[in-house]
C-alpha positions as CSV (number, residue, x, y, z in Angstrom):
1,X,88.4,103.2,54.1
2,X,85.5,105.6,54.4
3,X,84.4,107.4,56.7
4,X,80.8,108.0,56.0
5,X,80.0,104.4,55.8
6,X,80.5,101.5,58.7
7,X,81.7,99.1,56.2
8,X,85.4,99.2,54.6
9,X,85.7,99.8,50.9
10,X,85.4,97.2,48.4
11,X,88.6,95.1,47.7
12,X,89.9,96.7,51.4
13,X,91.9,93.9,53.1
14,X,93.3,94.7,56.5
15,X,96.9,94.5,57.3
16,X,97.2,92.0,60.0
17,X,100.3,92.0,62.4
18,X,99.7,90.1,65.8
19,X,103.6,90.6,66.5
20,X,103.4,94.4,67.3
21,X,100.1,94.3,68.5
22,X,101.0,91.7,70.8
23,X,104.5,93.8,71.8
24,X,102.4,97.4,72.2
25,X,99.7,95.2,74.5
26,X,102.9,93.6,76.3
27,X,104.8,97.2,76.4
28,X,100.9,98.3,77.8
29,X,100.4,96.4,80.5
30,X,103.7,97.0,82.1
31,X,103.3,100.8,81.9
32,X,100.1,100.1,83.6
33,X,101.4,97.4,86.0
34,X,104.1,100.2,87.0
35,X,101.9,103.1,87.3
36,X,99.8,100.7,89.6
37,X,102.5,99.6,91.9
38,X,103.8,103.4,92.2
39,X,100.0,104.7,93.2
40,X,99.7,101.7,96.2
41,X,103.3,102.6,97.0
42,X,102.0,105.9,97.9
43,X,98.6,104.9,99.2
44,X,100.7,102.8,101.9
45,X,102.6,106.1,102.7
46,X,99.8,107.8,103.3
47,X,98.2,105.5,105.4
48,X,101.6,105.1,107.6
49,X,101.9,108.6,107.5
50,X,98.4,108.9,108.7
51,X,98.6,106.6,111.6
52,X,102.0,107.8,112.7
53,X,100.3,111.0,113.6
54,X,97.1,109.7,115.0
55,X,99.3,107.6,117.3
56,X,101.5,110.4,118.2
57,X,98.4,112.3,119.0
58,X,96.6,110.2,120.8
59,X,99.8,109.8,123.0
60,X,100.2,113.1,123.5
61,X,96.3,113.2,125.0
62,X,97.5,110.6,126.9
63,X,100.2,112.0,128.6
64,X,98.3,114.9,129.1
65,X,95.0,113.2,130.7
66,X,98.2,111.9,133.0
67,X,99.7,114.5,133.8
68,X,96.2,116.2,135.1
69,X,95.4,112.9,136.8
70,X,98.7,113.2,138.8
71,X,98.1,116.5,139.4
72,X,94.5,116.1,141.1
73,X,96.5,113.6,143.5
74,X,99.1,115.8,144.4
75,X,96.4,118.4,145.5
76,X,94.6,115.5,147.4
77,X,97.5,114.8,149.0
78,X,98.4,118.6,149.9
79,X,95.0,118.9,151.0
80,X,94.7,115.7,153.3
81,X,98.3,116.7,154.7
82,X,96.9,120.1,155.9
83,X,93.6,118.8,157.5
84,X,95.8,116.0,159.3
85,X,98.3,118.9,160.4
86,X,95.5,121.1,161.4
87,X,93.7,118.4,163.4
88,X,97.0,117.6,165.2
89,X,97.7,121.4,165.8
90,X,94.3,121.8,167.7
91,X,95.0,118.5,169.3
92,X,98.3,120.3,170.8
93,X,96.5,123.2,171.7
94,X,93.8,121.6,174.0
């Protein structure tokens, strides 16, 4: 067959063979069907990976913003326990 012309030579039969065609298309599609399953696989890895460590974050914010809002009520309470003290001291002293 030529090259410099898009038609095949004169007398230029081609060999037909569905069988291996078929098996390379077969052989084909599982390498693809494999290559496929093995990119999602790691997609969903990422993704869990991902939201493992947003959650762990945003629990750890969590616990903080907690931890601060326990704090500001332990210094209420301080606070309130010395102006009831106080009160009571002068109370005492008159």
């Amino acid at each position: 067959m030529s090259r410099c012309f898009p038609f095949p030579p004169l007398g230029y039969e081609r060999e037909h063979r569905p069988e291996d065609l078929d098996a390379w298309k077969e052989e084909n599609h599982k390498e693809k069907k494999q290559k496929k399953e093995k990119k999602d696989k790691e997609r969903r890895e990422g993704k869990e990976k991902r939201g493992k460590e947003r959650s762990d974050k945003k629990h750890g914010e969590k616990k903080d913003q907690n931890e601060k809002h326990k704090d500001k009520k332990e210094k209420h309470r301080v606070k309130k326990k010395e102006k009831n003290w106080e009160k009571d001291r002068e109370e005492q002293h008159l």
